[in-house]
C-alpha positions as CSV (number, residue, x, y, z in Angstrom):
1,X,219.2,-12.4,-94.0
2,X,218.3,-9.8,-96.9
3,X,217.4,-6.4,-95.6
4,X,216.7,-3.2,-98.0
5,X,214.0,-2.5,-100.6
6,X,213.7,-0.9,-103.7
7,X,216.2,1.9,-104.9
8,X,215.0,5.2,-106.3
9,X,217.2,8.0,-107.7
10,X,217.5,11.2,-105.8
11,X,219.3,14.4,-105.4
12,X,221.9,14.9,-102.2
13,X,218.6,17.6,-101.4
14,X,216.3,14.4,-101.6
15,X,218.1,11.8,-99.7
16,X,220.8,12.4,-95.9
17,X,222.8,9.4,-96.7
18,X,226.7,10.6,-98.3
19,X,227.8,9.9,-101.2
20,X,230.5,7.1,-99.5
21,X,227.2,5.6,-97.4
22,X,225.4,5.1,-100.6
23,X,228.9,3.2,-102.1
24,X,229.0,1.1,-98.8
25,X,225.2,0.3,-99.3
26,X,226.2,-1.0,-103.0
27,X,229.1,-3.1,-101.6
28,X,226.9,-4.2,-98.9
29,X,224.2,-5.2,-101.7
30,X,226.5,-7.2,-103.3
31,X,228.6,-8.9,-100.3
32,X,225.8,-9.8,-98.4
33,X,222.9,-9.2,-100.5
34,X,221.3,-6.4,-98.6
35,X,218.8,-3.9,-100.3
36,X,219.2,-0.1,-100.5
37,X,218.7,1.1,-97.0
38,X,216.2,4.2,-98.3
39,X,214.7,6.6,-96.2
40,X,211.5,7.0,-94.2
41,X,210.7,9.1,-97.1
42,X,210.4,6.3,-99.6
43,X,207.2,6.9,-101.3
44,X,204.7,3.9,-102.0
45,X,205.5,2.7,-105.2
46,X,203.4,-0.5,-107.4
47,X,205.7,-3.1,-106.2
48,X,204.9,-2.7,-102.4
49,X,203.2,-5.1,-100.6
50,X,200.4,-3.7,-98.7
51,X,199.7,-3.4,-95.0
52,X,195.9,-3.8,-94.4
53,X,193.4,-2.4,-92.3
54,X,191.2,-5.0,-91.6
55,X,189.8,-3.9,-88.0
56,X,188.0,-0.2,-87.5
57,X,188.0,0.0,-83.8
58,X,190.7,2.1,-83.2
59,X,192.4,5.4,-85.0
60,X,194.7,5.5,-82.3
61,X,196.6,2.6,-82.6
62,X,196.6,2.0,-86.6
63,X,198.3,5.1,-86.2
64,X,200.8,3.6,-83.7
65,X,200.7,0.5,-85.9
66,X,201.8,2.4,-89.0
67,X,204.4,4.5,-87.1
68,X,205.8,1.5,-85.9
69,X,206.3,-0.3,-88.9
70,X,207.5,2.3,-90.8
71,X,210.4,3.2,-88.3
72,X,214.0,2.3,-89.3
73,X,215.3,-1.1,-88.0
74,X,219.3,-0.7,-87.3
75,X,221.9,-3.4,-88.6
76,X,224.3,-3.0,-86.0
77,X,227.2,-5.4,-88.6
78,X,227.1,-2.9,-91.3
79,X,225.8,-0.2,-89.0
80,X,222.7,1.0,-91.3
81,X,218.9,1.6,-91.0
82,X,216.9,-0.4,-93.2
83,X,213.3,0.3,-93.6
84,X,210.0,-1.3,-94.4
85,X,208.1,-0.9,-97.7
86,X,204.7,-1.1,-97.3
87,X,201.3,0.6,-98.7
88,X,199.4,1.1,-95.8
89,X,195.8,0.2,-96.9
90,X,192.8,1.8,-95.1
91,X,189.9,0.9,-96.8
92,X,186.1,-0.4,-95.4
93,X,185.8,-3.1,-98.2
94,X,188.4,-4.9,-95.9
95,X,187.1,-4.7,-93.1
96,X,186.6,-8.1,-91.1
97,X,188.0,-10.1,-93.5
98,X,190.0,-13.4,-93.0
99,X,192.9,-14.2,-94.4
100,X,191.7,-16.3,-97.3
101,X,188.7,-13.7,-98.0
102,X,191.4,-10.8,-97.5
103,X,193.1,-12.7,-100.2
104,X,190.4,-13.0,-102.5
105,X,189.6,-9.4,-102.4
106,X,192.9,-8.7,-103.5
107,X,193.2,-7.0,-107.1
108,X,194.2,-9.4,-109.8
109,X,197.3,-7.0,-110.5
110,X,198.3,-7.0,-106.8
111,X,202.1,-7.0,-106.5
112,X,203.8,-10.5,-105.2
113,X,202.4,-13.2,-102.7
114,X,202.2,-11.7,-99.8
115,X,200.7,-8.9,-97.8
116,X,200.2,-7.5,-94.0
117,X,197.0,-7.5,-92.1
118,X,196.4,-5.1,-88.8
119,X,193.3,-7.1,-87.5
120,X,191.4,-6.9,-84.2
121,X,194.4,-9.3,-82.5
122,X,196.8,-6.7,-83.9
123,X,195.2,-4.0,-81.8
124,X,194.1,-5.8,-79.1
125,X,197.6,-7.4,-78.2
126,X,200.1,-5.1,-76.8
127,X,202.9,-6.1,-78.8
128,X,200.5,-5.3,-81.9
129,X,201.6,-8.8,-83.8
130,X,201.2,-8.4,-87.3
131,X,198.9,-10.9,-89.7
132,X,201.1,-11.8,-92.6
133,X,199.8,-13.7,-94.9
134,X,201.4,-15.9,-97.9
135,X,199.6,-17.0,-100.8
136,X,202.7,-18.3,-103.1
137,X,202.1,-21.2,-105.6
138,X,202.9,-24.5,-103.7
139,X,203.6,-25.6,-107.6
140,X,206.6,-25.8,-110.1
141,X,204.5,-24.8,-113.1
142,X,205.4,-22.2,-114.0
143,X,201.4,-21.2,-114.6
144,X,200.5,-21.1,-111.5
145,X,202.5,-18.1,-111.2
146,X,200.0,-16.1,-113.3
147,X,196.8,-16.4,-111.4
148,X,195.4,-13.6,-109.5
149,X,194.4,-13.4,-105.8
150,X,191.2,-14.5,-106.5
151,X,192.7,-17.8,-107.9
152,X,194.5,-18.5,-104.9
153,X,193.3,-21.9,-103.5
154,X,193.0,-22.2,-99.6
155,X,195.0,-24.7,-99.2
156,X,198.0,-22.3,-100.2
157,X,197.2,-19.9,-98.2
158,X,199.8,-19.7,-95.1
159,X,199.8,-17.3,-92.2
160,X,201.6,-16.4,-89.2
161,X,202.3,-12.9,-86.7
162,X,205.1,-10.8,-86.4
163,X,205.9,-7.9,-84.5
164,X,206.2,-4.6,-86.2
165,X,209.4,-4.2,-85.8
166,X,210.4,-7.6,-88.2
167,X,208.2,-6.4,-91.0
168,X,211.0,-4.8,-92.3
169,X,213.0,-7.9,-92.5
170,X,209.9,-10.2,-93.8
171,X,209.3,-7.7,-96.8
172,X,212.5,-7.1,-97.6
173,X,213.6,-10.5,-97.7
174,X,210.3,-12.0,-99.8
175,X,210.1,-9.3,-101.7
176,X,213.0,-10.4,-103.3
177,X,213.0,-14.2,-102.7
178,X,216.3,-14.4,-100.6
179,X,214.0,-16.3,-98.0
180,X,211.2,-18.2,-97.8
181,X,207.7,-17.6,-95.9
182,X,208.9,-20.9,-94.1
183,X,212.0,-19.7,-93.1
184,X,209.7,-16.7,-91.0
185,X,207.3,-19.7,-89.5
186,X,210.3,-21.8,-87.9
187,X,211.4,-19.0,-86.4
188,X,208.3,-18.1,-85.1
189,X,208.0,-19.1,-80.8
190,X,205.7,-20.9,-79.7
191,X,202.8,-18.8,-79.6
192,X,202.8,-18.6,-83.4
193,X,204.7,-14.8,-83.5
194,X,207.8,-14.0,-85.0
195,X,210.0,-11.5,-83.1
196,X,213.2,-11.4,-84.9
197,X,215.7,-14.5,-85.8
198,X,218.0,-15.6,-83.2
199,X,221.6,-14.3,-82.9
């Protein structure tokens, strides 16, 4: 399983991890195909998918939401903290909106095929699962690739809830195709929420 996101260039100032940690995340990259392990200070960038607010009840806990998603997940094999890069997205336009609407709102430049949704289930739950929402072509054509959002028939549309602390490991690992949105839903239990794979 891929962990990691997108490397940026910074001075020792910028960035805590050693010289020798950043070689061992490059071997790590390209043993077992793990992403740079960046820091919480990774700025949004255009590529990120985004985490949406969706439900305007409570301040309180889309700020727990956020801090929790953002927090480093550790790899205890390679003994790294691998983060999750998101855009957290607080706007009212999204406000109530399913998961085929919420797609269909999306901007036609909107990076990838998927995104993160902090509903009313998110808040309301106390393990704050997590609406995560695919909307890859079910197609070969190579076409179908080049639609926006708004495009996006329903019936590829696929959903399913995760806990905060997998986001990390379901955006890192779409955002650079090593797994599938499948491969997330089978390891879902029962109840529909993914909580991490099984060791």
């Amino acid at each position: 399983m891929l962990t990691g996101g997108n490397n940026r260039s910074t001075t020792s100032a910028e960035n805590p991890m050693s010289y020798a940690n950043r070689t061992l995340a490059v071997i790590v990259t390209l043993l077992v195909g793990c992403g740079f392990p960046l820091g919480p200070m990774h700025e949004p960038n255009a590529h990120d998918p985004w985490m949406i607010r969706t439900d305007f009840s409570d301040d309180e806990k889309w700020t727990v939401v956020c801090e929790q998603v953002s927090a480093p997940q550790r790899d205890s094999i390679v003994g790294m903290d691998f983060y999750a890069y998101v855009h957290f997205k607080e706007d009212p336009q999204f406000a109530d909106l399913g998961p085929t609407e919420l797609i269909h709102a999306l901007p036609d430049d909107y990076p990838g095929f998927f995104c993160f949704a902090a509903d009313a289930t998110t808040f309301s739950d106390d393990e704050h699962p997590i609406l995560v929402i695919g909307f890859s072509p079910n197609s070969v054509n190579p076409k179908d690739y080049e639609r926006t959002p708004q495009q996006t028939p329903p019936s590829d549309i696929q959903t399913l809830r995760a806990v905060p602390s997998t986001i990390q490991a379901i955006q890192n690992n779409l955002s650079i195709a090593n797994m599938d949105f499948e491969d997330f839903t089978r390891a879902a239990d029962p109840d529909g929420v993914f909580r991490g794979f099984s060791e």
